[in-house]
N, C-alpha and C positions, 0 to 999 in steps of 0.2 A: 878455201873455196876455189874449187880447179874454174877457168875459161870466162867468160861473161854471161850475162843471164840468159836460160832457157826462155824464151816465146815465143817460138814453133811449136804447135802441139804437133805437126807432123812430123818433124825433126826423129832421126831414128833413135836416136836416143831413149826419145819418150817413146815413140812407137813400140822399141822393145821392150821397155818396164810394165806400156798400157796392155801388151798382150798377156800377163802375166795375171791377169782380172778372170782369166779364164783356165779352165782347169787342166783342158787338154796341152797349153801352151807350158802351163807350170807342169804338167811330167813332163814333157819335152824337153823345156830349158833347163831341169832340177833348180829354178827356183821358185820365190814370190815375192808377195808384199808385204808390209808389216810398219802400219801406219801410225801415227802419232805417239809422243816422245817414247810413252811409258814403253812401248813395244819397243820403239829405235832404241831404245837406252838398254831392255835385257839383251835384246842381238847383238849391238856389239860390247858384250860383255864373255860372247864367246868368240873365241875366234875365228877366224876365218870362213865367220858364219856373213856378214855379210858385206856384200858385192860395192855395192856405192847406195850415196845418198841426197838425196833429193830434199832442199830446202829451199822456203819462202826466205826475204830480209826479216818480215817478220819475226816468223818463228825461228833464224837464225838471234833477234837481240833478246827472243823470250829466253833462249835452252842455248845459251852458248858454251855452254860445257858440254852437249851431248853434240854440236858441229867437232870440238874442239878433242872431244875424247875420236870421235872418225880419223879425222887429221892427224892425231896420234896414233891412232895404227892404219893408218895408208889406206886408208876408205878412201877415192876420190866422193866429194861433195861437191854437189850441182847447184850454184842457187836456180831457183823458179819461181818465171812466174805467177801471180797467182790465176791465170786461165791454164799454167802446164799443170800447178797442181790440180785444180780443179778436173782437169783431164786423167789423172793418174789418180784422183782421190773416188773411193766408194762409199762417201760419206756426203751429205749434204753438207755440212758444214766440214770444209777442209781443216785438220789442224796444221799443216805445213812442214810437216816433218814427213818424209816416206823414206822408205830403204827397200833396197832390192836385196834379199840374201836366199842364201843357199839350204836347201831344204835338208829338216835335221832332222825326220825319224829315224828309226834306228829297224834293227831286226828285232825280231820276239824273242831269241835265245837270245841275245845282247840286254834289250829290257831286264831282262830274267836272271840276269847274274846274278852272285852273291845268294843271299838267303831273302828275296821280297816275301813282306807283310803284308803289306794292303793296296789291292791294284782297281783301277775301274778300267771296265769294258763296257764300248757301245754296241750296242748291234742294233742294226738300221735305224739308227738317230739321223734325222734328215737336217736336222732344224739347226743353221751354225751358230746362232747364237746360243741354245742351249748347249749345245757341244763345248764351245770355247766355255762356257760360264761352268759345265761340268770337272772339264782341264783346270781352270781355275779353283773349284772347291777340292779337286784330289791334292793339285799342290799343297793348299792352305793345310788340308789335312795332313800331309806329310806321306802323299801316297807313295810308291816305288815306280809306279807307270801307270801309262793310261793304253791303253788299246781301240784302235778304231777299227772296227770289224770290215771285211770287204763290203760289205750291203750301207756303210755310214759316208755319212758326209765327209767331205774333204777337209783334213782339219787347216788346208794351207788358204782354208776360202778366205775372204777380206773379215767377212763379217762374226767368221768363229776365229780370226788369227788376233782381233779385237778385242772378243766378249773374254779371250785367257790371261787380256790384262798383263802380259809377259810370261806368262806362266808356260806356255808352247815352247818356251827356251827357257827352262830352270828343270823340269824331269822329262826323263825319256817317252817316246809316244812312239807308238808303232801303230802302223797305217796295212791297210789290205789283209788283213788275217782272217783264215774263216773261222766264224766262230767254231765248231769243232775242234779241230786243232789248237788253238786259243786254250777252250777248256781243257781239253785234254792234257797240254804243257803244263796249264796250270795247277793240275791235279798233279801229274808227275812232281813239280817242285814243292807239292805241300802245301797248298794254297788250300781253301778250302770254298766252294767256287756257290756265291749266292744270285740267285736272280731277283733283283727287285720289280714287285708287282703287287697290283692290287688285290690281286685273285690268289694272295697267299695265304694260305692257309696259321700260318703264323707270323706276328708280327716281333719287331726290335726288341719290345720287351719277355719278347720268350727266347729270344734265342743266344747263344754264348756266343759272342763274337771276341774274343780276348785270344784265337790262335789267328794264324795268316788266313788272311779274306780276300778273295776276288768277290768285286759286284758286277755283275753284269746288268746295264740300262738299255730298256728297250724305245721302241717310237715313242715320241712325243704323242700321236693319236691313238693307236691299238696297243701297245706296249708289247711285250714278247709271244712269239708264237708259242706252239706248243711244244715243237722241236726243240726250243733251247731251253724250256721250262725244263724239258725231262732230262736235259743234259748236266741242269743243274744238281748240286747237295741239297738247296731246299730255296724252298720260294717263300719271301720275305717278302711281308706290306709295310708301309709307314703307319702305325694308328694315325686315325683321326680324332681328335678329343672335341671339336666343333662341330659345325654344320655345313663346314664347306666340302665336297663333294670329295676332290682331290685335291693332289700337289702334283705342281707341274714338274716336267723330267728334270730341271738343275737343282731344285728345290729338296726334292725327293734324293739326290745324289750328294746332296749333300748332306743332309739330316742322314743319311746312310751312312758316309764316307765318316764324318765326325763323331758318329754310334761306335765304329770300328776301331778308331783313333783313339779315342776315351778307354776304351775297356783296353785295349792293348796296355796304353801307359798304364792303366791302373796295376796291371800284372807285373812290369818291373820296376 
């Protein structure tokens, strides 16, 4: 634990980590936030991913292995506050761990190496919580990458670097693609490129998903335009066997992502 305790919320220190709550500042500074344990615990599990970190006493005698692993690789550790965390936290309830690290997309043709099987793409997903909780079902599914299209959400916001549960640091993500190009790459590699939506003509249970699948997920409100409908190989719905209307977009990507996953394994 470098210095004595943070309680200056104005103190520059904090000052620089607080500007990072905004998105303009995180391209600026190439990095961000990445708040409580489960997050702080996959960032530094890569390296040189992140910058320092920021702890309560508290949640220094709750997680003292995840101070103790920082310390082990040369993370300066801040204690705080708890009015510094509360400053630096976008959470009503702080859990007193933050880390400031350095932003980890990658490029599309990097994503893309190797031979991928099963990738998700958003396009104009605004919503960060559904975004991160998306990031999190590809992982679980065992996807190759995820793609945030130029028209999505920031996947470095607070509140979608959260809903990925660490999963924003275990596969690659690439950030500003237009879709076009997107699909287009993805066809080249052999992907076979699905848009999920309601207005599809076929659902999961018609369709062979057992070669390489891209899904493409649209708004949480109007879901895909038409432009990327026709860009796609074919547009897929989720059945509904009840009476409820729809599935919301992380719901939907995942009952997708795990369709995919399933028929894959099943082939070898």
């Amino acid at each position: 634990m470098s210095g004595s305790e943070l309680t200056n919320v104005k103190s520059p220190r904090v000052k620089a980590a607080r500007r990072l709550t905004k998105r303009a500042f995180r391209d600026q500074d190439r990095k961000f936030l990445a708040e409580g344990p489960q997050a702080v615990r996959e960032a530094l599990r890569l390296d040189g991913v992140t910058v320092e970190l920021f702890a309560t006493a508290e949640a220094e005698s709750r997680h003292p292995e995840i101070v103790a692993e920082a310390a082990s690789r040369g993370v300066p550790v801040h204690r705080a506050s708890g009015e510094v965390m509360a400053e630096l936290s976008q959470t009503v309830t702080p859990q007193g761990l933050l880390a400031v690290c350095r932003l980890v997309h990658v490029p599309l043709e990097e994503a893309l190496t190797g031979q991928p099987t099963l990738v998700a793409m958003l396009a104009h997903v605004r919503d960060p919580g559904n975004a991160g909780t998306v990031m999190r079902a590809a992982d679980a599914a065992g996807a190759d990458c995820v793609v945030f299209t130029d028209a999505s959400v920031d996947p470095y916001n607070g509140k979608c670097v959260r809903a990925s549960a660490g999963s924003l640091f275990h596969l690659p993500v690439v950030t500003g693609a237009p879709v076009s190009d997107a699909v287009r790459r993805l066809k080249e590699r052999g992907l076979r490129v699905l848009a999920a939506d309601g207005a599809g003509k076929h659902t999961l249970d018609d369709v062979d998903l057992s070669g390489p699948t891209a899904w493409i997920f649209g708004n949480e409100a109007w879901g895909l335009p038409e432009e990327i409908l026709a860009e796609a190989d074919d547009v897929v719905r989720v059945p509904i066997y009840g009476q409820a209307e729809s599935l919301n977009l992380a719901t939907a990507a995942a009952v997708c992502l795990y369709a995919s996953a399933r028929a894959q394994r099943a082939t070898t």
